[in-house]
mmCIF file of the N, C-alpha and C atoms, coordinates in Angstrom:
data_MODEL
# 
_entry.id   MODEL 
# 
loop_
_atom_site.group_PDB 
_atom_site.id 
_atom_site.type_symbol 
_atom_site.label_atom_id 
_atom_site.label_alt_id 
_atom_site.label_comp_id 
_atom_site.label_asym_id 
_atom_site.label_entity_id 
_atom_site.label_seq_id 
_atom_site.pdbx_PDB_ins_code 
_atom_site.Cartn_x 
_atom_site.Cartn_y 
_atom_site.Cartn_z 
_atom_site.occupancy 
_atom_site.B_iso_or_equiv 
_atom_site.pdbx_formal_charge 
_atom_site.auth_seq_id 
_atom_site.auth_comp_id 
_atom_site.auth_asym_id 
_atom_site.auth_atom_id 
_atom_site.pdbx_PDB_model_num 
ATOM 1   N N  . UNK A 1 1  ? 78.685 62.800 28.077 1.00 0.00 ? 1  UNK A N  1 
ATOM 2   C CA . UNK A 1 1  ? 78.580 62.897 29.512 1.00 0.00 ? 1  UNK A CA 1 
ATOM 3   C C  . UNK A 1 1  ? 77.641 64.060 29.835 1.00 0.00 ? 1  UNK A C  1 
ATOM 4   N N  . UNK A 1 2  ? 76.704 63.893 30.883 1.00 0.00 ? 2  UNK A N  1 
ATOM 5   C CA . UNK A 1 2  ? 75.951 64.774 31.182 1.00 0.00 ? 2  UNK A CA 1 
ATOM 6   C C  . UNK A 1 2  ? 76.459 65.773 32.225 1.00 0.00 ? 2  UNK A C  1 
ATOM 7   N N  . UNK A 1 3  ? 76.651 66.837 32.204 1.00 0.00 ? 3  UNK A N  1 
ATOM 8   C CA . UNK A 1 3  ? 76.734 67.845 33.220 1.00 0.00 ? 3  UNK A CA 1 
ATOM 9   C C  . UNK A 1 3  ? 75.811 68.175 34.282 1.00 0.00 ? 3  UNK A C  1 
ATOM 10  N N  . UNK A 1 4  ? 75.789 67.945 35.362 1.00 0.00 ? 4  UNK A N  1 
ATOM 11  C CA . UNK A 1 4  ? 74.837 68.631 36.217 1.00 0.00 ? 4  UNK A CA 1 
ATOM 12  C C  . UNK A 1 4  ? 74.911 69.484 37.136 1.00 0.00 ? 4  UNK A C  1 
ATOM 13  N N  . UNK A 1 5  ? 74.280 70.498 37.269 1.00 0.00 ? 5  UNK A N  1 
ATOM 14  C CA . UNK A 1 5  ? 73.951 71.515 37.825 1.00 0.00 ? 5  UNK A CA 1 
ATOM 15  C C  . UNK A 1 5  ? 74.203 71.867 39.581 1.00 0.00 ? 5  UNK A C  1 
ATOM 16  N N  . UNK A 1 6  ? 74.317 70.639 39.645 1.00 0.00 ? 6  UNK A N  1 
ATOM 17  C CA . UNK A 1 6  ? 74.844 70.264 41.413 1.00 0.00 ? 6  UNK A CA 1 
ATOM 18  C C  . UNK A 1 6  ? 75.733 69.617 42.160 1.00 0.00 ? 6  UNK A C  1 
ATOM 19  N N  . UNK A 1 7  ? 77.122 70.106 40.688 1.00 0.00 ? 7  UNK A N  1 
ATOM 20  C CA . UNK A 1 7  ? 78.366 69.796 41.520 1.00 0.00 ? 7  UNK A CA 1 
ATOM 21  C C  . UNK A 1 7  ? 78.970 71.025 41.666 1.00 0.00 ? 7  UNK A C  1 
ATOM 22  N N  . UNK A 1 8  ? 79.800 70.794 42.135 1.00 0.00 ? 8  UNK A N  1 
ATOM 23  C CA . UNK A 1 8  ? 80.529 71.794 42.566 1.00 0.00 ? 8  UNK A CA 1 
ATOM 24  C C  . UNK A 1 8  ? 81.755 71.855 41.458 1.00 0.00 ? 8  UNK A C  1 
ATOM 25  N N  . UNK A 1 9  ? 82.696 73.199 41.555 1.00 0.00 ? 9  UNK A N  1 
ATOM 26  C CA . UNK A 1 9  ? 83.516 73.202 39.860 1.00 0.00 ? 9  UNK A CA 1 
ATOM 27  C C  . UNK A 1 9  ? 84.892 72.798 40.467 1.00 0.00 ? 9  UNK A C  1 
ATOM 28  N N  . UNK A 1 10 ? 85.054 72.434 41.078 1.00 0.00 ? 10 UNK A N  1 
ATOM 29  C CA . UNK A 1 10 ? 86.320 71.311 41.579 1.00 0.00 ? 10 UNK A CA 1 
ATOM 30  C C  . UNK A 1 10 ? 86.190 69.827 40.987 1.00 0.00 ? 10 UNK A C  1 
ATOM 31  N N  . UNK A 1 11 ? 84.528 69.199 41.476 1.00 0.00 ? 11 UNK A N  1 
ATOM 32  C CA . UNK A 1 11 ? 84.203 67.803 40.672 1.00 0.00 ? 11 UNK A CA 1 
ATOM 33  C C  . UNK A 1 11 ? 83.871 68.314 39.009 1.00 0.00 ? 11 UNK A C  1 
ATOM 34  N N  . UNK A 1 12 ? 83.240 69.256 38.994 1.00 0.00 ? 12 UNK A N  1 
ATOM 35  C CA . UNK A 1 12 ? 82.993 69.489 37.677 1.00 0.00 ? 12 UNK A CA 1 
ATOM 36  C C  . UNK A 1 12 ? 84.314 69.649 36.690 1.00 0.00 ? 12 UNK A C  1 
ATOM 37  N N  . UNK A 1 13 ? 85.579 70.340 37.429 1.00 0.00 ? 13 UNK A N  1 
ATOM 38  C CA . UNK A 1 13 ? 86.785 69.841 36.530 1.00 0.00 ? 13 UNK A CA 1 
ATOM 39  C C  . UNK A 1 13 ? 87.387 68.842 36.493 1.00 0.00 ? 13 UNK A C  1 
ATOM 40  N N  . UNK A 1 14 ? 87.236 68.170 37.596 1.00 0.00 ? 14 UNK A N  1 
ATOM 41  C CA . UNK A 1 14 ? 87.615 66.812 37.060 1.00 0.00 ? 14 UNK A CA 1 
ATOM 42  C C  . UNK A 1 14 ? 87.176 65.639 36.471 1.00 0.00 ? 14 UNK A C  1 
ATOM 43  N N  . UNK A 1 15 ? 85.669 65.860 36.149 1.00 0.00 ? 15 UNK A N  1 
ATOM 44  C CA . UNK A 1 15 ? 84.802 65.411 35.114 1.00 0.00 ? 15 UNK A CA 1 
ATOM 45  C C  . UNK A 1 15 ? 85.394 65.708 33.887 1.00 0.00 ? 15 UNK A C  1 
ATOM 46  N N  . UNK A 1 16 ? 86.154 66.476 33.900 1.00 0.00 ? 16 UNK A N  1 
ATOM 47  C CA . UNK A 1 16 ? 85.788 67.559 32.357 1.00 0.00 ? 16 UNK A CA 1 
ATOM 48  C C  . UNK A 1 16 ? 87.852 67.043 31.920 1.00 0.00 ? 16 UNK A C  1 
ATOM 49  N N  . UNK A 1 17 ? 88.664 67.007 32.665 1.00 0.00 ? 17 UNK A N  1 
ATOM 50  C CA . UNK A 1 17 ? 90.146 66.876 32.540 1.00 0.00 ? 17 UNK A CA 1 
ATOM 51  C C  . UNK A 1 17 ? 90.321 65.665 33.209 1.00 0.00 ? 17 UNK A C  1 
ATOM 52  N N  . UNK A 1 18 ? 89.645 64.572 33.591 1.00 0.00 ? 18 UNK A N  1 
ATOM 53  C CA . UNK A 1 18 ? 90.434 63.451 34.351 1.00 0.00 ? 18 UNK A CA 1 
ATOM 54  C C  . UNK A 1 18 ? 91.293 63.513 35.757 1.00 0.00 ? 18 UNK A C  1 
ATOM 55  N N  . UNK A 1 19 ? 91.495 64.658 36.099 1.00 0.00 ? 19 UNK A N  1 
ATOM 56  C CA . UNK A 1 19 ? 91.955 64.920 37.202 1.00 0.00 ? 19 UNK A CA 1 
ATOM 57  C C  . UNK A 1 19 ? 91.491 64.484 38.724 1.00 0.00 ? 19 UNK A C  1 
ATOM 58  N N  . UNK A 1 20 ? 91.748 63.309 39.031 1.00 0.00 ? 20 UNK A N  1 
ATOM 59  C CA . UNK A 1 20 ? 90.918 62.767 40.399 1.00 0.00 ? 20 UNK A CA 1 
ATOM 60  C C  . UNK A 1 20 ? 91.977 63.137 41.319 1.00 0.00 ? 20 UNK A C  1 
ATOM 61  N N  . UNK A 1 21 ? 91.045 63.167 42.214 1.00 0.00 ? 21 UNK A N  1 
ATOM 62  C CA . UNK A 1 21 ? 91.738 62.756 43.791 1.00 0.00 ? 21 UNK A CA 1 
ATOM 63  C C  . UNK A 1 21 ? 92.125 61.504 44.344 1.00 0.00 ? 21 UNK A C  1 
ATOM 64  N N  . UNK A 1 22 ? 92.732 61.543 44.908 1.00 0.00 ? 22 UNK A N  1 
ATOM 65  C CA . UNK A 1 22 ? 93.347 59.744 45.756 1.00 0.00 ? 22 UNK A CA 1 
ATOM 66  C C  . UNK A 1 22 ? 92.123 58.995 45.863 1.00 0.00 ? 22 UNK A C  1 
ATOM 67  N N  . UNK A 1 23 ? 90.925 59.398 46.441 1.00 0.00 ? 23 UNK A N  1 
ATOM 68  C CA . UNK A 1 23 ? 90.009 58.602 46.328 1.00 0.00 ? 23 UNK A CA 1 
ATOM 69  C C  . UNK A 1 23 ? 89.457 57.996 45.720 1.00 0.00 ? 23 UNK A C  1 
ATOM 70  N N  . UNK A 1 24 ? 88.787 58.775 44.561 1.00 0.00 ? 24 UNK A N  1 
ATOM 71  C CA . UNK A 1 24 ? 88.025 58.886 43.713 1.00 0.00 ? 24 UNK A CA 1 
ATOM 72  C C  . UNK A 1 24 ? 89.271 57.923 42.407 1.00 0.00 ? 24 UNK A C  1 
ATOM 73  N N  . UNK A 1 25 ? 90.597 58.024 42.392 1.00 0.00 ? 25 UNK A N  1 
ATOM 74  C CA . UNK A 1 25 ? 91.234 57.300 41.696 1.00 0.00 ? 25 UNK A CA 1 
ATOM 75  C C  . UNK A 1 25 ? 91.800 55.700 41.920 1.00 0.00 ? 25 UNK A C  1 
ATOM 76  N N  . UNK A 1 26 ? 91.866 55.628 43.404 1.00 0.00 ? 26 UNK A N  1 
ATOM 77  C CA . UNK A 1 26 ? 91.401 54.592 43.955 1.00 0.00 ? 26 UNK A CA 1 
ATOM 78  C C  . UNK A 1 26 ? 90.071 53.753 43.257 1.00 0.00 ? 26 UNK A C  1 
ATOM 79  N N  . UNK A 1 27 ? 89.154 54.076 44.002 1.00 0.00 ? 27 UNK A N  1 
ATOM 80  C CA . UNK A 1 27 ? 87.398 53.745 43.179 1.00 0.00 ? 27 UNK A CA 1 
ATOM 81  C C  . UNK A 1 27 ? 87.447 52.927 41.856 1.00 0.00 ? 27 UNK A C  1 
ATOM 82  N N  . UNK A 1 28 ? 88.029 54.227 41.080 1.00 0.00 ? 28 UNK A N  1 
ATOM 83  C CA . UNK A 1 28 ? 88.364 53.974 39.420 1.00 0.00 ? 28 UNK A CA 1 
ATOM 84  C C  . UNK A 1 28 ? 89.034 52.392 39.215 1.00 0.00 ? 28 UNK A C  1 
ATOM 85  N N  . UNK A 1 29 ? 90.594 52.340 39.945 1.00 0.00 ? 29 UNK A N  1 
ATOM 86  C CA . UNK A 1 29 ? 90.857 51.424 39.494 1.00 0.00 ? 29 UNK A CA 1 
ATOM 87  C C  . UNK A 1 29 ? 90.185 49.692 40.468 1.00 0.00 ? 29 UNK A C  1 
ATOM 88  N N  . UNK A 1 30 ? 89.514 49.858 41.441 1.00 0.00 ? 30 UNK A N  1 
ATOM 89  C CA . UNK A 1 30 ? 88.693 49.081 42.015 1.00 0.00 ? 30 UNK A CA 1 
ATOM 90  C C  . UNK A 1 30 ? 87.417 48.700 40.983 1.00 0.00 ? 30 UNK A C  1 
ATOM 91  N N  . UNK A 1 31 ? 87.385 49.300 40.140 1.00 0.00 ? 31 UNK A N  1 
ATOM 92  C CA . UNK A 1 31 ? 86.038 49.308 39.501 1.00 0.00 ? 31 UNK A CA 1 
ATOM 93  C C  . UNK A 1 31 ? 86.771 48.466 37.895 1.00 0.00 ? 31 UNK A C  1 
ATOM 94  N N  . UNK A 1 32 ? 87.765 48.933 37.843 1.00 0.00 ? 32 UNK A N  1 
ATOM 95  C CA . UNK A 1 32 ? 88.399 47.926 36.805 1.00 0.00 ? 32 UNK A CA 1 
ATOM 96  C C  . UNK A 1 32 ? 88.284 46.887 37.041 1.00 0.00 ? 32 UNK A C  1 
ATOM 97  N N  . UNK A 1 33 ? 88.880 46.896 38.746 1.00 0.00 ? 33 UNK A N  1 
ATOM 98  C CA . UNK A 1 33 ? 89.292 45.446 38.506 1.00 0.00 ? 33 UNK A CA 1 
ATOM 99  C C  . UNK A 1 33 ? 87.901 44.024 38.697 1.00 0.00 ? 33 UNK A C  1 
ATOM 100 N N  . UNK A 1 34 ? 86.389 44.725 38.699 1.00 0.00 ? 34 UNK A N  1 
ATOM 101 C CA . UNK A 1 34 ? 85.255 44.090 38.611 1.00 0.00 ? 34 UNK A CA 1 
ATOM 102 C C  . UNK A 1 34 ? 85.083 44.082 37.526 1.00 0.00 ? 34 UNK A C  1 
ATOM 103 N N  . UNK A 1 35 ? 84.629 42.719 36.843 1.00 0.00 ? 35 UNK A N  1 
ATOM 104 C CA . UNK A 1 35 ? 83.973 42.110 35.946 1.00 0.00 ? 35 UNK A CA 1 
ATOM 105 C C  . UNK A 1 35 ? 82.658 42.917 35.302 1.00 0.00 ? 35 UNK A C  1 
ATOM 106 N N  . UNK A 1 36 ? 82.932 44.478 35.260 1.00 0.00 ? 36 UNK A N  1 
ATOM 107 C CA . UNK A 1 36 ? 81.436 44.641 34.850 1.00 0.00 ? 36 UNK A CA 1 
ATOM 108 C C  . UNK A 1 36 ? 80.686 44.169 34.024 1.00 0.00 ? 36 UNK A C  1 
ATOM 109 N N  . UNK A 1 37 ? 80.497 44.001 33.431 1.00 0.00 ? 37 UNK A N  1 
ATOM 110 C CA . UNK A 1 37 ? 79.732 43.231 32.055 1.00 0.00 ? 37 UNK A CA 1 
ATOM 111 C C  . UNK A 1 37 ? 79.321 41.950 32.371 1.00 0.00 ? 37 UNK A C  1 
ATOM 112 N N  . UNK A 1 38 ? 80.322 41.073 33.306 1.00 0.00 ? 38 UNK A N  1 
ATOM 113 C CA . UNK A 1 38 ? 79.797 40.093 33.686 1.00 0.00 ? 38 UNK A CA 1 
ATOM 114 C C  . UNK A 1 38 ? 79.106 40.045 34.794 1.00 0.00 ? 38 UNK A C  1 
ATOM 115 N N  . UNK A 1 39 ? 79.381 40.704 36.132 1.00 0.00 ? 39 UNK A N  1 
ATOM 116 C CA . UNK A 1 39 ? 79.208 40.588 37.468 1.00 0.00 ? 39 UNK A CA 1 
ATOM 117 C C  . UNK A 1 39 ? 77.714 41.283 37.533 1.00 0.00 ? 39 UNK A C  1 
ATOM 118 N N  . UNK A 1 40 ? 77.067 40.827 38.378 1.00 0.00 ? 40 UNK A N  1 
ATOM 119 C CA . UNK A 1 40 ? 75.870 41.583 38.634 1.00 0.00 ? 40 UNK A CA 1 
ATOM 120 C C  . UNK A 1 40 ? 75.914 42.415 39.426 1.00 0.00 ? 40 UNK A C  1 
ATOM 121 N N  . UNK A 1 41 ? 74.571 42.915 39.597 1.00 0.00 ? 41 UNK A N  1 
ATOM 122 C CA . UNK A 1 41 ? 74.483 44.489 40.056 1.00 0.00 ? 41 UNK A CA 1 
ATOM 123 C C  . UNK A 1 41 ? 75.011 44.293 41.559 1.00 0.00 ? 41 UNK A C  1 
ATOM 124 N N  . UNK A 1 42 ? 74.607 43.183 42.138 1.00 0.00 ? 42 UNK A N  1 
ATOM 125 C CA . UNK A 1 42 ? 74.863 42.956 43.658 1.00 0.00 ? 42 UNK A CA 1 
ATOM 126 C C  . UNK A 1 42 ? 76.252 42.240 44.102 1.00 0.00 ? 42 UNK A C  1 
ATOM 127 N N  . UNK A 1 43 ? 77.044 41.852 43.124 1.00 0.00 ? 43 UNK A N  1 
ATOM 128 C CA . UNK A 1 43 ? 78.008 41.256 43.213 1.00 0.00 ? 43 UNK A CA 1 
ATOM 129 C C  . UNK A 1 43 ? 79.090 42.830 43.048 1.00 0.00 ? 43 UNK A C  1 
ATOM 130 N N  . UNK A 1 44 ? 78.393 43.624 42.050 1.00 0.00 ? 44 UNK A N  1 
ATOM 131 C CA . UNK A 1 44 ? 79.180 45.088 42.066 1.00 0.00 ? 44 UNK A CA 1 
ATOM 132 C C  . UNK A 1 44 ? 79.009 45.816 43.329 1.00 0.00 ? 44 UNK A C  1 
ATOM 133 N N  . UNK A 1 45 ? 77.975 46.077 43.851 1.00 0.00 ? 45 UNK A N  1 
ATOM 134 C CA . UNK A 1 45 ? 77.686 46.896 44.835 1.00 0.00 ? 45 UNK A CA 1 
ATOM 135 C C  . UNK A 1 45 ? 78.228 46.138 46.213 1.00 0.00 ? 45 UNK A C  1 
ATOM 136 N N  . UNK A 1 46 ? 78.223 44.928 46.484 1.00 0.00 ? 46 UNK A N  1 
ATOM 137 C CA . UNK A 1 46 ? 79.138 44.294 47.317 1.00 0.00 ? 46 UNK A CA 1 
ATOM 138 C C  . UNK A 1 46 ? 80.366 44.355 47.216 1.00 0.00 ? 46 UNK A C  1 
ATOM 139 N N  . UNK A 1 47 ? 81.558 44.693 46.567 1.00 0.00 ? 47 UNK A N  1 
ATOM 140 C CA . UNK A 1 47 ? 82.851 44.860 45.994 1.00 0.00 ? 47 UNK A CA 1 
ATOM 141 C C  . UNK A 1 47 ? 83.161 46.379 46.303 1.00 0.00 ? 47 UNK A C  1 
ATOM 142 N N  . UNK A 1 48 ? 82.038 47.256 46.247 1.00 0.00 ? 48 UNK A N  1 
ATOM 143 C CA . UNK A 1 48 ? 81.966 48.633 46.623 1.00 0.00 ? 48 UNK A CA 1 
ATOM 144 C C  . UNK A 1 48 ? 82.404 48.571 47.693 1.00 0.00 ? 48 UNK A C  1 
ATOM 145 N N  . UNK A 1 49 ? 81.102 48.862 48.728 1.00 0.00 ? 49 UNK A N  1 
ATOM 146 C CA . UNK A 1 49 ? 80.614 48.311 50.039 1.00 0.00 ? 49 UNK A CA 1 
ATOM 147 C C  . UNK A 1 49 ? 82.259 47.309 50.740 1.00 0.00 ? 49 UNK A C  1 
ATOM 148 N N  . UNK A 1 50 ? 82.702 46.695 50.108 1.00 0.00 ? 50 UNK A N  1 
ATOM 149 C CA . UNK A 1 50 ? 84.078 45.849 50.996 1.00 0.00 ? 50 UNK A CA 1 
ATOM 150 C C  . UNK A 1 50 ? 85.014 47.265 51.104 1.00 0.00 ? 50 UNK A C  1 
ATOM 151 N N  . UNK A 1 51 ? 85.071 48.220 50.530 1.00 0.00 ? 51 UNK A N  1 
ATOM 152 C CA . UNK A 1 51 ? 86.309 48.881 49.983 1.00 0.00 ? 51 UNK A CA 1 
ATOM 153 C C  . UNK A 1 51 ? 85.560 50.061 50.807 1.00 0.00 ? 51 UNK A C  1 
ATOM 154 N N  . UNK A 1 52 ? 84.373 50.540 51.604 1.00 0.00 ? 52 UNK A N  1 
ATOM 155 C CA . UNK A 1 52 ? 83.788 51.366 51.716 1.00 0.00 ? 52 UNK A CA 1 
ATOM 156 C C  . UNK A 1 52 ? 83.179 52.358 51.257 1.00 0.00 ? 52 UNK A C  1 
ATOM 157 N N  . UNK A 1 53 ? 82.901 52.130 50.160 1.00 0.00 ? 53 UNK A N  1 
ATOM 158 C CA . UNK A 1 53 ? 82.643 53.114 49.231 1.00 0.00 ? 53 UNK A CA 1 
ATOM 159 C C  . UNK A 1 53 ? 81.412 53.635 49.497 1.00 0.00 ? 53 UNK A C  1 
ATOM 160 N N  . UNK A 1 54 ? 81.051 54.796 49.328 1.00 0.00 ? 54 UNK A N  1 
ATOM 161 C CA . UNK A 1 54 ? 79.599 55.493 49.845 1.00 0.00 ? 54 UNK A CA 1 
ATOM 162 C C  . UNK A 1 54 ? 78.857 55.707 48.744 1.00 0.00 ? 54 UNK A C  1 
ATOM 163 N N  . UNK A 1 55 ? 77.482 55.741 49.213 1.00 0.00 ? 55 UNK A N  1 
ATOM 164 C CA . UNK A 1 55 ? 76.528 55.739 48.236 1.00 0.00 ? 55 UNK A CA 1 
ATOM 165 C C  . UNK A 1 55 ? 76.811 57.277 47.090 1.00 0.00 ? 55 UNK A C  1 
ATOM 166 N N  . UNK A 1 56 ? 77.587 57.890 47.910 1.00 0.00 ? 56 UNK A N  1 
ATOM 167 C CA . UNK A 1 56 ? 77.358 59.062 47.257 1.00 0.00 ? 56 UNK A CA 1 
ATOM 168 C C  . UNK A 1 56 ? 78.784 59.271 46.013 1.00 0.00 ? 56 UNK A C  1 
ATOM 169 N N  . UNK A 1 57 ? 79.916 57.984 46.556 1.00 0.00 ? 57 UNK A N  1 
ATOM 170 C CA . UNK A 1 57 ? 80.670 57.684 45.816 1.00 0.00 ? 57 UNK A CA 1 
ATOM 171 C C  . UNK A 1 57 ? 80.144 56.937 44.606 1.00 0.00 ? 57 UNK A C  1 
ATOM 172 N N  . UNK A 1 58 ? 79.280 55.697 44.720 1.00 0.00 ? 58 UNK A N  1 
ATOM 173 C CA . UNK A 1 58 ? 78.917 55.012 43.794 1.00 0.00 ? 58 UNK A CA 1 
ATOM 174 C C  . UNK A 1 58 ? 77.773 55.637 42.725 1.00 0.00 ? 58 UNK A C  1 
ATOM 175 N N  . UNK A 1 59 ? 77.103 56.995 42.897 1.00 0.00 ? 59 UNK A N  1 
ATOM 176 C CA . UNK A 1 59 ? 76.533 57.541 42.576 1.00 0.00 ? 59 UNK A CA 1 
ATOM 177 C C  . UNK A 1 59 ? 77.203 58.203 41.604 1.00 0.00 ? 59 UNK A C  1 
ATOM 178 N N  . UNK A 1 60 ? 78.293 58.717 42.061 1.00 0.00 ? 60 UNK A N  1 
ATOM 179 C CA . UNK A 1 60 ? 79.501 59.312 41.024 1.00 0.00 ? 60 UNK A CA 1 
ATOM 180 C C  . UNK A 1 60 ? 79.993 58.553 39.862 1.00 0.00 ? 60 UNK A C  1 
ATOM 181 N N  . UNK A 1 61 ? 80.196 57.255 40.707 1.00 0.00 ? 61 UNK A N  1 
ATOM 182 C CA . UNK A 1 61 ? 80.701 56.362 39.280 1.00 0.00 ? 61 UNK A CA 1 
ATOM 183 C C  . UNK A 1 61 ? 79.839 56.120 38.350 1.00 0.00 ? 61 UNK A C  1 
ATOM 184 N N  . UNK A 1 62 ? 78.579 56.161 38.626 1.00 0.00 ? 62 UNK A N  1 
ATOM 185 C CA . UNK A 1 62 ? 77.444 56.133 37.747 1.00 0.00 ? 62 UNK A CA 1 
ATOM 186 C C  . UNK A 1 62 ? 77.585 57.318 36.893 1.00 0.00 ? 62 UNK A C  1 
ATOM 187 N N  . UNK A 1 63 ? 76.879 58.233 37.586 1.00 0.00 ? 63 UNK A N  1 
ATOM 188 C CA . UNK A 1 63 ? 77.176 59.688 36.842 1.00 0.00 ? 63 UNK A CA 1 
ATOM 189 C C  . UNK A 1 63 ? 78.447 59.787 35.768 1.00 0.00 ? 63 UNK A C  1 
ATOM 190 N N  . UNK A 1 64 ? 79.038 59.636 36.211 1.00 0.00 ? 64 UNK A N  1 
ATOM 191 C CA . UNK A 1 64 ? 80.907 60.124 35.280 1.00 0.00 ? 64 UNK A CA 1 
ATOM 192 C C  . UNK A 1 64 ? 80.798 58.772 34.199 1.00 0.00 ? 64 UNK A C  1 
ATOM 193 N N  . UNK A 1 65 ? 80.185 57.486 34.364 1.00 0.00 ? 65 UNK A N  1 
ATOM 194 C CA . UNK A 1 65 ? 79.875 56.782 33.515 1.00 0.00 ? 65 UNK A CA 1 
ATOM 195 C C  . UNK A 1 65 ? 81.088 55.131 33.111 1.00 0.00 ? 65 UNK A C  1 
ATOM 196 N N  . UNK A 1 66 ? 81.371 55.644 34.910 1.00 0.00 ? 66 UNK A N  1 
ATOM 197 C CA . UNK A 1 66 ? 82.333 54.485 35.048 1.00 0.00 ? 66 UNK A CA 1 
ATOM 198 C C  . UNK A 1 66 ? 81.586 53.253 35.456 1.00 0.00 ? 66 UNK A C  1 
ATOM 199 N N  . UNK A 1 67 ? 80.515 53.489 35.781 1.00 0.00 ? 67 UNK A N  1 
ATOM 200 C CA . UNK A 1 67 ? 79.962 52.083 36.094 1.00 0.00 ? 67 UNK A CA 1 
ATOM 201 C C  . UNK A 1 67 ? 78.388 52.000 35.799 1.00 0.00 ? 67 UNK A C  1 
ATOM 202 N N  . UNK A 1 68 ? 78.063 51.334 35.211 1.00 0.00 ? 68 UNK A N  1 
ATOM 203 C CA . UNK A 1 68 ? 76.633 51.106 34.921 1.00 0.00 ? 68 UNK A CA 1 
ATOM 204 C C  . UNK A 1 68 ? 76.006 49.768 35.901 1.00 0.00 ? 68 UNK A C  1 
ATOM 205 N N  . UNK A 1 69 ? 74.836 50.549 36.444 1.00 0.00 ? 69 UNK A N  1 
ATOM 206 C CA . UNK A 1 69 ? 74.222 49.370 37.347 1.00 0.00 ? 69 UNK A CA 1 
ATOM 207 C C  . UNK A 1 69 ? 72.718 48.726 36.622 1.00 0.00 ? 69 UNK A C  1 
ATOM 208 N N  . UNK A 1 70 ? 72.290 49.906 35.991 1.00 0.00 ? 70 UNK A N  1 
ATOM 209 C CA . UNK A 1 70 ? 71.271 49.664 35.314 1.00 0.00 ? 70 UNK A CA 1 
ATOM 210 C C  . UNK A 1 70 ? 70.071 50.372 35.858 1.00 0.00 ? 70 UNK A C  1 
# 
């Protein structure tokens, strides 16, 4: 996992220990329950987007390496 320089050490510990917030653990298991491997990039990002998820959320799941869009 890559560390970067422009989180803050609240997200940065819970990168580091698993420790989410309601939200962000929410997300997680929303993201299970998509087909990644199968579903495409727009069929993922639509499934987001229903649940409200913000760009700056889905950016995270990328980052932390819960979701690959490509």
């Amino acid at each position: 996992m890559t560390m970067s320089n422009f989180i803050d050490e609240a997200e940065r510990h819970a990168e580091l220990y698993g420790s989410y917030n309601t939200r962000q653990q929410m997300l997680l298991a929303e993201v299970e329950r998509i087909p990644n491997q199968l579903a495409d990039k727009v069929h993922i990002r639509n499934a987001l987007h229903a649940i409200n998820a913000s760009s700056a959320e889905i950016n995270w799941l990328q980052r932390t390496g819960h979701l690959y869009l490509g």
